[in-house]
C-alpha positions in Angstrom: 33.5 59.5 -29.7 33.6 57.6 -26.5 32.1 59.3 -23.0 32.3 57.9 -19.6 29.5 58.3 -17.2 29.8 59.9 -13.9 26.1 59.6 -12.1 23.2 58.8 -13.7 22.6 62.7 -15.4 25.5 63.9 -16.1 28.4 62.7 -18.5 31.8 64.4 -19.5 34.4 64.0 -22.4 37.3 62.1 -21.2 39.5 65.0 -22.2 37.7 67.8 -20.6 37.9 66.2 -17.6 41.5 65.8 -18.2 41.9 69.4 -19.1 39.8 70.2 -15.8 42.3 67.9 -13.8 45.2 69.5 -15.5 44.0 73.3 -14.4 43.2 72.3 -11.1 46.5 70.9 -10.2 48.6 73.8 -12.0 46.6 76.2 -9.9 47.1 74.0 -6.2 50.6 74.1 -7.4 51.4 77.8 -8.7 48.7 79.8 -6.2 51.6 79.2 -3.0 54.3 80.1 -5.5 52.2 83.6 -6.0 51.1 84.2 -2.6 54.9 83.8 -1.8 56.0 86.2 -4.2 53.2 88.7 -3.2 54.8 88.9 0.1 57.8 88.7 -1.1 57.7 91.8 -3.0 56.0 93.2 0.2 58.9 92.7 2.4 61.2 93.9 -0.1 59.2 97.1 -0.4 60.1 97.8 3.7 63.7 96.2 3.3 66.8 99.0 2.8 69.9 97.3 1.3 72.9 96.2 4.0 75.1 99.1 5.0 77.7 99.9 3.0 81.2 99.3 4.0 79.8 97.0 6.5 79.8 93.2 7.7 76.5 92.0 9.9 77.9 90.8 13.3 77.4 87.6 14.5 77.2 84.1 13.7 76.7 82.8 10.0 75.6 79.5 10.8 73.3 78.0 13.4 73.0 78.5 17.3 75.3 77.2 19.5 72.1 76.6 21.6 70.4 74.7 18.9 71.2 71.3 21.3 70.2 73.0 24.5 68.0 70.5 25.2 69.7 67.3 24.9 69.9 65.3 27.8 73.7 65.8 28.5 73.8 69.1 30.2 71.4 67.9 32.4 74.2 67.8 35.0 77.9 67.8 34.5 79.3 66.7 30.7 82.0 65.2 29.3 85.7 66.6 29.4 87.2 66.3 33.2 90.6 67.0 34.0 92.2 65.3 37.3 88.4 64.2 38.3 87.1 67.8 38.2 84.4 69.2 36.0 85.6 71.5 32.8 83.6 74.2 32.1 83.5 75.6 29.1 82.2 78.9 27.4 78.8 77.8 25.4 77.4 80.5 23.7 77.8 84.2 24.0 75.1 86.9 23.3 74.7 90.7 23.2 71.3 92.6 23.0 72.1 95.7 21.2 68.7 97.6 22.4 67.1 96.9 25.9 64.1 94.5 25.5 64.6 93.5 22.3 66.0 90.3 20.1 70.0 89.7 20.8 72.3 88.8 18.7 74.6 85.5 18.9 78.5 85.8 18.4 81.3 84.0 18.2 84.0 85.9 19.6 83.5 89.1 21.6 85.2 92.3 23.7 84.3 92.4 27.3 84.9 96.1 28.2 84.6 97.6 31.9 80.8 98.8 30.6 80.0 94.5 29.4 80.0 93.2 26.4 80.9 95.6 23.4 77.8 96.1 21.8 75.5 95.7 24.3 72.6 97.3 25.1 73.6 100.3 24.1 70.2 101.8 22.7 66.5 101.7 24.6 63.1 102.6 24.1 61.7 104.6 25.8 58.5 106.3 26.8 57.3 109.9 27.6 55.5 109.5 30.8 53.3 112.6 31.7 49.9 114.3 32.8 47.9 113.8 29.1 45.7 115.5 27.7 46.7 118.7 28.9 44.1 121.7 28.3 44.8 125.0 26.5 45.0 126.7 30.3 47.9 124.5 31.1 50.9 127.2 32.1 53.8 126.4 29.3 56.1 125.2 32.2 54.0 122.2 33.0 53.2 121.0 29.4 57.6 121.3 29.0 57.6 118.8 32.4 57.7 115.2 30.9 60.2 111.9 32.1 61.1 109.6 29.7 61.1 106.0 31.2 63.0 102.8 29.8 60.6 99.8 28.1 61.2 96.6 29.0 59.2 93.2 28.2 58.5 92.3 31.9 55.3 95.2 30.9 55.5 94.6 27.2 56.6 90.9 26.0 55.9 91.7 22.2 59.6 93.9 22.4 60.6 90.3 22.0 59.9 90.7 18.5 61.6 93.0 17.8 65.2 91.9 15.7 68.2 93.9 16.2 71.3 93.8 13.8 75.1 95.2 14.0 76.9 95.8 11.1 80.7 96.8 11.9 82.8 98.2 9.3 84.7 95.9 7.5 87.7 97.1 5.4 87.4 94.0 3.1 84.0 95.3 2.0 84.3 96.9 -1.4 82.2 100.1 -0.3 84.6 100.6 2.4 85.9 103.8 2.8 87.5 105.3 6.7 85.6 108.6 5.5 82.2 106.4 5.1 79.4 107.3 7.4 79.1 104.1 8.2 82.7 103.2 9.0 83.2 106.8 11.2 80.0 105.6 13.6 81.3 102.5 14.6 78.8 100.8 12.5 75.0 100.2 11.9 72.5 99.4 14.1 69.4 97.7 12.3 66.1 97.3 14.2 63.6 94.8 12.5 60.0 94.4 13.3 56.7 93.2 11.6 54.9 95.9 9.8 51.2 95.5 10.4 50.7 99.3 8.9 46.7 98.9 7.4 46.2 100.2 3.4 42.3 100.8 2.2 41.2 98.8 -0.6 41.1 95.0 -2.4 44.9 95.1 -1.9 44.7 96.4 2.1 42.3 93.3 2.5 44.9 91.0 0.3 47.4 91.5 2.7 45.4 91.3 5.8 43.8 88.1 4.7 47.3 86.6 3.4 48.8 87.9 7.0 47.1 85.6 9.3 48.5 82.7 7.2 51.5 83.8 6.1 52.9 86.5 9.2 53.4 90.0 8.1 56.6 91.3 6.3 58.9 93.0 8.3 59.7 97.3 8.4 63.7 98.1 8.5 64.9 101.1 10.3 68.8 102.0 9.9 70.9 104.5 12.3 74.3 105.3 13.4 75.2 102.8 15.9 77.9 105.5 17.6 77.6 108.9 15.9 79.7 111.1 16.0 79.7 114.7 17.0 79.6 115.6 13.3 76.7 113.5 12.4 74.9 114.6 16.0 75.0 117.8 14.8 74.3 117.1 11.1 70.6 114.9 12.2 69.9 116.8 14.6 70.1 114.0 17.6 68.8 115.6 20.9 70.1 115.0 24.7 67.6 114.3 27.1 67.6 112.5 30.5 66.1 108.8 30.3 64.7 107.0 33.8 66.0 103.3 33.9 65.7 102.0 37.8 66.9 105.1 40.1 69.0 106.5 37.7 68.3 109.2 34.7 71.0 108.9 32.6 71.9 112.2 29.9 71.2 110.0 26.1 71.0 110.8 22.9 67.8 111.0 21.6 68.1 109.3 18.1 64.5 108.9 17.1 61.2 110.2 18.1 57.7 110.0 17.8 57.8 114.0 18.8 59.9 114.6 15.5 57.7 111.9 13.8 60.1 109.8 12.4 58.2 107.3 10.3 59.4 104.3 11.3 59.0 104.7 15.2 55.3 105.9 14.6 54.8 102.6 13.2 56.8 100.8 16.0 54.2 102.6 18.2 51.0 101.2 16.6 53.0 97.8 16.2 53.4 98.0 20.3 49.8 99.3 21.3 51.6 102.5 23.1 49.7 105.9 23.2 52.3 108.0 24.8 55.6 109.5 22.5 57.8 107.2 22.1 62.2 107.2 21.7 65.0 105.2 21.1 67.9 106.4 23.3 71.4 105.9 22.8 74.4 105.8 25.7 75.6 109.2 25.1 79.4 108.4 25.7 80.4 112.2 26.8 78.2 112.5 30.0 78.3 110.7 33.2 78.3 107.1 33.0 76.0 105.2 35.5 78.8 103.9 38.1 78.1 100.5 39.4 78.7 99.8 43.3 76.5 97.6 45.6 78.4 94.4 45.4 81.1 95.4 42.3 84.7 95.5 42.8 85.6 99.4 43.7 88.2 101.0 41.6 91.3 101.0 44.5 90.9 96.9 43.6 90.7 97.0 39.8 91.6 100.5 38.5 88.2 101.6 37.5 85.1 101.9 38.8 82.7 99.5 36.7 80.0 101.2 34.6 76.8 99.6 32.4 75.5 101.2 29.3 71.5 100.5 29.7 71.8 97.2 31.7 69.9 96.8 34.5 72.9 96.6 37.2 76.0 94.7 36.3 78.3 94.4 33.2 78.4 91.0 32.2 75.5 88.1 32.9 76.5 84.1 33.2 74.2 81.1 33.2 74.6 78.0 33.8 73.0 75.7 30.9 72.8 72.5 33.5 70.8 75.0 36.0 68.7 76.1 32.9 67.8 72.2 32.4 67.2 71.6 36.2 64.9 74.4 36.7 62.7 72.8 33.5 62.8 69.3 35.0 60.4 70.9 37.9 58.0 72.5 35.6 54.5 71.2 36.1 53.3 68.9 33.1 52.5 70.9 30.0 54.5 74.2 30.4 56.8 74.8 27.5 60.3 73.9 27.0 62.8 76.4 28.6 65.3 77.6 27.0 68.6 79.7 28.4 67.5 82.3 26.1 64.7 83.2 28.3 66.8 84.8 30.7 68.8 86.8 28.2 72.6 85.9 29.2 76.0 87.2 28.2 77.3 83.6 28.5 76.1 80.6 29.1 78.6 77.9 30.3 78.3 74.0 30.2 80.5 71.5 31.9 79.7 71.0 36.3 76.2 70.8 37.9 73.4 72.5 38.5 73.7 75.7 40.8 77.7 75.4 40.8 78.1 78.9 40.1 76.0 80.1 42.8 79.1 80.2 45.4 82.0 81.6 42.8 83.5 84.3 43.3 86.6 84.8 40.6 86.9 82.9 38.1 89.4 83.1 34.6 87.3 82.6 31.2 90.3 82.3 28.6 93.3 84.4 30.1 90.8 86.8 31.5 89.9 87.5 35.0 86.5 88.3 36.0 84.6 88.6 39.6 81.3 86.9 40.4 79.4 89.9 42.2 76.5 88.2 43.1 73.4 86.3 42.1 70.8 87.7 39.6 67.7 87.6 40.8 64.9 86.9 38.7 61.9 89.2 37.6 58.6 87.9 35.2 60.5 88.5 32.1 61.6 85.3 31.6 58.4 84.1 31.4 58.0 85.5 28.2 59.3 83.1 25.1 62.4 84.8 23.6 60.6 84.6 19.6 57.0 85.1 19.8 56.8 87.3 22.9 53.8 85.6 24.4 54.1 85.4 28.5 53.8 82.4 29.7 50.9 82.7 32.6 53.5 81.0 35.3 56.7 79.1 34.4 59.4 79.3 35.2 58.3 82.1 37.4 56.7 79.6 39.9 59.2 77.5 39.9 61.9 79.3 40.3 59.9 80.8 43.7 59.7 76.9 44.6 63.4 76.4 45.7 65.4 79.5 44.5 64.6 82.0 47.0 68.4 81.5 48.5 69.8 84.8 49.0 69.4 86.2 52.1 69.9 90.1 50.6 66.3 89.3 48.8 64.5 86.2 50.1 61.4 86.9 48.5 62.9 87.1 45.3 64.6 83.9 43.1 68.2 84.0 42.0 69.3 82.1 38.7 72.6 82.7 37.2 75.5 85.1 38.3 76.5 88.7 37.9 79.9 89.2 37.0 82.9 92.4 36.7 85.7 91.9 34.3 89.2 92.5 36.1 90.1 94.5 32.9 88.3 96.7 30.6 89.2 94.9 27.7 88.8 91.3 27.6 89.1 88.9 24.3 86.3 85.6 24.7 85.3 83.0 22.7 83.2 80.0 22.4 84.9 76.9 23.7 87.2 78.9 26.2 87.9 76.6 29.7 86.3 78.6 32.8 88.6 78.0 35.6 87.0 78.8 39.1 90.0 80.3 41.5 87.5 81.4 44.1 84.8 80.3 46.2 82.4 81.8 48.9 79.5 83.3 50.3 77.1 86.0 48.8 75.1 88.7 49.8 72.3 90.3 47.2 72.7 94.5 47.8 69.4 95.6 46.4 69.1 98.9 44.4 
C-alpha cells in the first residue's frame, strides 16, 4: 500500500483523505440547504394560507420604480408634444395602514376620500396616566386617548408589510356569501417575528437570525366588515386622535382583548402602552377636509380622508426626487421617491414644475392641486429597513425648500391634490395635462 507524507510525523492513506475531502465538501454544500429549510419550515409555521375567494392586489412583476435612479429623470424626459414637456403617470401607490409598507398598483380608483384602499387602518396607542394605584376612582382609570402611530416617532413601522386581497370571482373558492368576498376583501399585515422560545432550539433560531433575518408572523382581518361580522367578532367603536381630530373607528384588534398577534407586534415595536389597529368606521362622521380644498358648492362634495394626514391624493415629482439627491452631502444614501410615501409619482418636465399647478387632467380625470406638502422627518427614514437616517434629506430639503409663505420654516416637496369626482379610473402611463397655473398659500392645521 502506498502513503503520502504530509509533515514530517504524520502520514495519511490517500483514500482517507479522499473520504475526508469528500465529507467536508458534502457538508459546506448541504449545511446552507438545512439552515434554509429550518427557516423555512419556521416561516411556514407563522404563515396562514391566502384568502379564499381572493386575488392579492397589486403588481405581479417588478416596480415601476426599479429605474428611479437612472440619469434621465434627472430633468425633463423624452416624449414632447409641440416643444412642451409630457408628463406621464409613473407609478401609483396605496398604504393600506398608516406608517406601514404600501402597496404598488397598476391601475387604481381615486374616490373623494383618495385612493381606494388607502390608509384605511392605523395603529394606535393608548396614551394615559400608568400605573394607576388601587385608590384610583373607577372614572379616572376608564379616561384613556388613543393616539395614531406614525414612523416620524417609530421608523421600524416601516417594516411592517401590508397586503390586499380583493375578491375575485375567477377564484375557485369564490362564493358572494364568502366572508371574504362580503368584507370587501382581506387585509394582511406582515411583520418579522422575533417572539424568544427557551431551550437548544430558542438558541438555534436566535443564532441562525442574525444571519439569516427572522421569519415573518401573518395576521388576517376583514378589510371592510360588515355590520354582521362587527357584531359576530365583537369589533369595538372608540374615538382615535390623529392631528386635531378624534375620529369614531372600529376597533379591530387590541392588546386589551389580547389578541396574539398584536401582543407580539408590541414586543416587535418596543411599546409599553396597549396597543390597536383602528379601522375608518364608514357609518360615523367622516373627517371633512377644508383649509385649501375645493368646497362642495365648486365640486358637489366636500372632500374627506380616511386616516391621511390632510388631503386625499399625494403627487411627486420623480425629477424633483432626483434634484433634491444631487444636493446631498457626500455619503448620504440614495433617495428614493418612496421615502416620501406618494399616491403618484409623475415623470416627464423639470424639477419643481408642479410647485405652481393648480388643475390639472390625469387620464380623462380632473383633479385640483391644493397646495404644497410640507415635509416632516419621516422621510428620513429608508422605506425597507426603517433605520432614520441622522439628516438627509431633512437638511436639504431646509437648504432651498422653505418656499411657501403659509409655513416658511417648514420645506415643501411634492403637491396635495382633490379629485374633481369621487370616482376616478388611473393608470400607469396616463398623460398629465396641466390646464392651470398659479400661486399657493400653505393653510396650516
Amino acid at each position: 500500500m502506498s502513503f503520502q507524507y504530509l509533515g514530517s510525523a504524520s502520514h495519511v492513506p490517500i483514500s482517507q483523505q479522499s473520504l475526508t475531502s469528500s465529507i467536508v465538501i458534502s457538508v459546506a454544500c448541504i449545511l446552507p440547504c438545512l439552515i434554509w429549510g429550518f427557516f423555512k419550515i419556521l416561516s411556514l409555521q407563522s404563515r396562514r394560507d391566502h384568502p379564499e375567494g381572493c386575488r392579492r392586489l397589486g403588481l405581479s412583476g417588478k416596480s415601476h420604480l426599479a429605474d428611479e435612479y437612472d440619469d434621465r429623470y434627472k430633468g425633463a424626459v423624452e416624449g414632447q408634444q409641440n416643444g412642451a414637456h409630457t408628463w406621464r403617470v409613473k407609478s401609483l401607490w396605496v398604504y393600506p395602514v398608516k406608517s406601514c409598507r404600501g402597496v404598488e398598483l397598476e391601475t387604481g380608483t381615486v374616490l373623494g376620500t383618495g385612493m381606494e384602499y388607502d390608509r384605511q387602518f392605523s395603529f394606535a396607542q393608548l396614551s394615559s396616566k400608568f400605573p394607576v394605584s388601587a385608590n384610583t376612582p373607577r372614572e379616572e382609570k376608564a379616561k384613556h386617548t388613543w393616539k395614531f402611530m406614525t414612523q416620524r416617532t417609530l421608523p421600524s413601522m416601516a417594516t411592517i408589510r401590508t397586503e390586499v386581497w380583493v375578491p375575485d370571482p375567477s377564484s375557485r373558492t369564490y362564493s358572494e356569501r364568502h366572508p371574504n368576498v362580503e368584507s370587501g376583501g382581506v387585509l394582511v399585515i406582515k411583520f418579522p417575528s422575533i417572539q424568544s422560545e427557551e431551550g437548544f432550539i430558542g438558541k438555534l433560531k436566535d443564532l441562525f437570525s442574525l444571519v439569516f433575518g427572522y421569519p415573518e408572523r401573518e395576521a388576517h382581518m376583514p378589510f371592510n366588515p360588515t355590520p354582521e361580522q362587527i357584531a359576530q367578532k365583537g369589533y369595538a367603536v372608540d374615538d382615535m386622535e390623529i392631528w386635531k381630530d378624534k375620529p369614531r373607528s372600529l376597533v379591530i384588534a387590541s392588546t386589551e382583548k389580547a389578541d396574539a398577534w398584536i401582543q407580539e407586534l408590541r414586543s416587535y415595536l418596543g411599546i409599553t402602552n396597549h396597543l390597536a389597529l383602528f379601522r375608518v368606521s364608514t357609518g360615523d362622521q367622516p373627517r371633512e377636509v377644508y383649509r385649501c380644498a375645493p368646497r362642495r358648492e365648486d365640486l358637489g362634495y366636500q372632500p374627506t380622508v380616511g386616516f391621511q394626514d390632510a388631503y386625499p391624493v399625494h403627487i411627486l415629482n420623480l425629477a424633483s426626487v432626483r434634484d433634491i439627491e444631487s444636493n446631498f452631502q457626500k455619503g448620504a444614501p440614495p433617495l428614493s421617491a418612496r421615502n416620501f410615501r406618494p399616491n403618484i409619482v409623475i415623470t416627464g418636465g423639470d424639477a419643481y414644475d408642479e410647485d405652481s399647478w393648480k388643475r390639472i387632467k390625469i387620464g380623462a380625470y380632473l383633479y385640483y392641486v391644493s397646495c404644497r406638502t410640507v415635509r416632516c422627518l419621516l422621510p428620513n427614514v429608508h422605506p425597507v429597513t426603517g433605520k432614520r437616517h441622522r439628516s438627509e434629506p431633512n437638511r436639504t430639503l431646509k437648504d432651498f425648500r422653505c418656499i411657501d409663505a403659509g409655513d416658511p420654516k417648514n420645506a415643501c416637496l411634492g403637491m396635495h391634490m382633490v379629485p374633481a369626482l369621487e370616482d376616478n379610473k388611473i393608470e400607469v402611463g396616463h398623460e398629465i395635462k396641466v390646464l392651470e397655473t398659479g400661486e399657493h398659500l400653505y393653510i396650516k392645521q
